[in-house]
KOLVEXKOL-669565 format. One record per residue (C-alpha): residue in three letters; x, y, z. Coordinates in nm, 4 decimals, always signed. Layout:
N
<r: ALA; xx: X; yy: Y; zz: Z>
...
// end
This chain:
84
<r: UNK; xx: +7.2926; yy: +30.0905; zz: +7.5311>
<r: UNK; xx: +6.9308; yy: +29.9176; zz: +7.5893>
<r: UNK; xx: +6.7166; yy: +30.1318; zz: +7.7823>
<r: UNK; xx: +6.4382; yy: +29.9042; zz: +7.9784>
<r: UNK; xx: +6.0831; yy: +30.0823; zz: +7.9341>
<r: UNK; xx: +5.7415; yy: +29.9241; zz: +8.0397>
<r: UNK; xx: +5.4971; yy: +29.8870; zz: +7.7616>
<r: UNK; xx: +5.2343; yy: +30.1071; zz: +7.8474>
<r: UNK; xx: +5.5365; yy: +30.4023; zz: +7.9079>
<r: UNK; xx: +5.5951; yy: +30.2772; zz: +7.5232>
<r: UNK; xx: +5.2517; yy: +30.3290; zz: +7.3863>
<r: UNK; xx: +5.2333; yy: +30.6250; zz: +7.5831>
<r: UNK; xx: +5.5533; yy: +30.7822; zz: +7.4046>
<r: UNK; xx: +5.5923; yy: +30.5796; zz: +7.0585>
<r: UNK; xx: +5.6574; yy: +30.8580; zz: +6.8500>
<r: UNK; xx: +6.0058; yy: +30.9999; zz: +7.1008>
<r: UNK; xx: +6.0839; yy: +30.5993; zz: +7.1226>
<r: UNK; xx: +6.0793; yy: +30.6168; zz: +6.7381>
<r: UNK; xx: +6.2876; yy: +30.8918; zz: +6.7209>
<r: UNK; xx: +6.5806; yy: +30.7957; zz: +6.9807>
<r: UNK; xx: +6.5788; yy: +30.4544; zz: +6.8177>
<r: UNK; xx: +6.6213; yy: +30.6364; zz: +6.5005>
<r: UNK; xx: +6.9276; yy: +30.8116; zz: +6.6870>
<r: UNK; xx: +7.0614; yy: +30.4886; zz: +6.7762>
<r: UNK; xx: +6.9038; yy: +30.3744; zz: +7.1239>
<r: UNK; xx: +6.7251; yy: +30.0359; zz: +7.1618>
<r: UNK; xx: +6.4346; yy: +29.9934; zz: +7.4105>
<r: UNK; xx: +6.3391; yy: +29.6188; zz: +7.5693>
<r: UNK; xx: +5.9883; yy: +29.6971; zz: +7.6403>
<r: UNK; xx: +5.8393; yy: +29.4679; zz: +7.9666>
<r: UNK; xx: +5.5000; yy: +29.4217; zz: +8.0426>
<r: UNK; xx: +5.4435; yy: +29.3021; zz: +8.4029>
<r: UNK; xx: +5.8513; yy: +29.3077; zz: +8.4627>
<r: UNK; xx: +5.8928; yy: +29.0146; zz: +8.1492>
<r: UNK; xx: +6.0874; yy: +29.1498; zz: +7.8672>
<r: UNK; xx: +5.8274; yy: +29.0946; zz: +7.5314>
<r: UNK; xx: +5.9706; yy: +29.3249; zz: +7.2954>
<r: UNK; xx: +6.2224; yy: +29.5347; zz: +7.1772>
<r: UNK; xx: +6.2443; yy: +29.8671; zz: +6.9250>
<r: UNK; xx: +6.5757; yy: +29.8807; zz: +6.7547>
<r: UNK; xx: +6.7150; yy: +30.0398; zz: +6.4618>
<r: UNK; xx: +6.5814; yy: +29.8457; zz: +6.1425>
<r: UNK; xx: +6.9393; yy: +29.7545; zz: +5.9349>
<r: UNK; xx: +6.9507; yy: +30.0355; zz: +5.6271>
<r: UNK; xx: +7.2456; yy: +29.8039; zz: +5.4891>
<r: UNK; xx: +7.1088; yy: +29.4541; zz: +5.5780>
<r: UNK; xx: +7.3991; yy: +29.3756; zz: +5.7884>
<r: UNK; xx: +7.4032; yy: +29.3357; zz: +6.1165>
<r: UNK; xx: +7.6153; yy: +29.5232; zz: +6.3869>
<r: UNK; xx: +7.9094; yy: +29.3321; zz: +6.5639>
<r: UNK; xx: +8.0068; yy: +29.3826; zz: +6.8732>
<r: UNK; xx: +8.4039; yy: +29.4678; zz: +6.9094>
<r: UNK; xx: +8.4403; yy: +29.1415; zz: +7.0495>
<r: UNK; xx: +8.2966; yy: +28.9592; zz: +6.7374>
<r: UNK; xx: +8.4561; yy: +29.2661; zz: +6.5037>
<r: UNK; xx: +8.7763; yy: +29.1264; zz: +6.6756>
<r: UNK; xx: +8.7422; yy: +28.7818; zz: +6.6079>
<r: UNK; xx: +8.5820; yy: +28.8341; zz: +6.2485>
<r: UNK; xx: +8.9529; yy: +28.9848; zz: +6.2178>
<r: UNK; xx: +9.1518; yy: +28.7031; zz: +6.3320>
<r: UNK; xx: +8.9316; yy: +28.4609; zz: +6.1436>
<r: UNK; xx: +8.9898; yy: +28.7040; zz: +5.7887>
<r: UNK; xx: +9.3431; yy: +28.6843; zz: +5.8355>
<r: UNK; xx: +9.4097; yy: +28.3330; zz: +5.9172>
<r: UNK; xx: +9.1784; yy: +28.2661; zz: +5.5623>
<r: UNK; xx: +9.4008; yy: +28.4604; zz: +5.3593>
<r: UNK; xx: +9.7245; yy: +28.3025; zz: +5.5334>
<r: UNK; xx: +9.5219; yy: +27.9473; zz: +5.4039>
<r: UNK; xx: +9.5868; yy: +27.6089; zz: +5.5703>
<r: UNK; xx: +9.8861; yy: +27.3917; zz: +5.5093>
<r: UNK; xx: +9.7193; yy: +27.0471; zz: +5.3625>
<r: UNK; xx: +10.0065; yy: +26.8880; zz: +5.2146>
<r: UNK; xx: +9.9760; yy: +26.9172; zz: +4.8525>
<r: UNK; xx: +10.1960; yy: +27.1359; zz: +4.7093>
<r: UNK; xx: +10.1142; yy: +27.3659; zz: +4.4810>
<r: UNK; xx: +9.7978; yy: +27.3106; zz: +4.2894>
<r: UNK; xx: +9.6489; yy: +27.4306; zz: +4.0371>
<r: UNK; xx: +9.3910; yy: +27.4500; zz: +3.7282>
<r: UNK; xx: +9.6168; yy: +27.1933; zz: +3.5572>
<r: UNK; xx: +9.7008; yy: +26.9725; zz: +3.8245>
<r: UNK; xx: +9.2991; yy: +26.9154; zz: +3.9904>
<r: UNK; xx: +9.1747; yy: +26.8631; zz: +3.6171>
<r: UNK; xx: +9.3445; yy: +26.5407; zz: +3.3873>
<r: UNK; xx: +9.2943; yy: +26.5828; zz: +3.0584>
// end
């Protein structure tokens, strides 16, 4: 969950912002009531975290790819896309 802090309240407490974020919170940091920031969790993997809707449909979309789409040609293979 995004917890809303001002930005002074974050320079004031950067290093226990640091460490929650570490811990999994993320902090939209305002400055006159306008969000300008935020401090999440940098990505150790390089992927990005879904959301269980988007987990969801990732799931429905992996399993209608491996079902494939009917396109009318039969069976093809190696053989039949290359004349030789």
């Amino acid at each position: 969950m995004t917890k809303t802090i001002t930005l002074r309240e974050a320079n004031q407490a950067f290093a226990r912002c640091v460490r929650k974020v570490e811990a999994g919170e993320d902090y939209l940091i305002t400055r006159n009531g306008k969000p300008v920031a935020r401090l999440v969790p940098a990505a150790t993997d390089q992927s990005r975290r879904l959301s269980p809707a988007q987990e969801a449909a990732l799931a429905r979309t992996r399993a209608r790819i491996a079902m494939g789409w009917p396109i009318g040609a039969g069976v093809l293979d190696r053989d039949a896309l290359h004349e030789r």
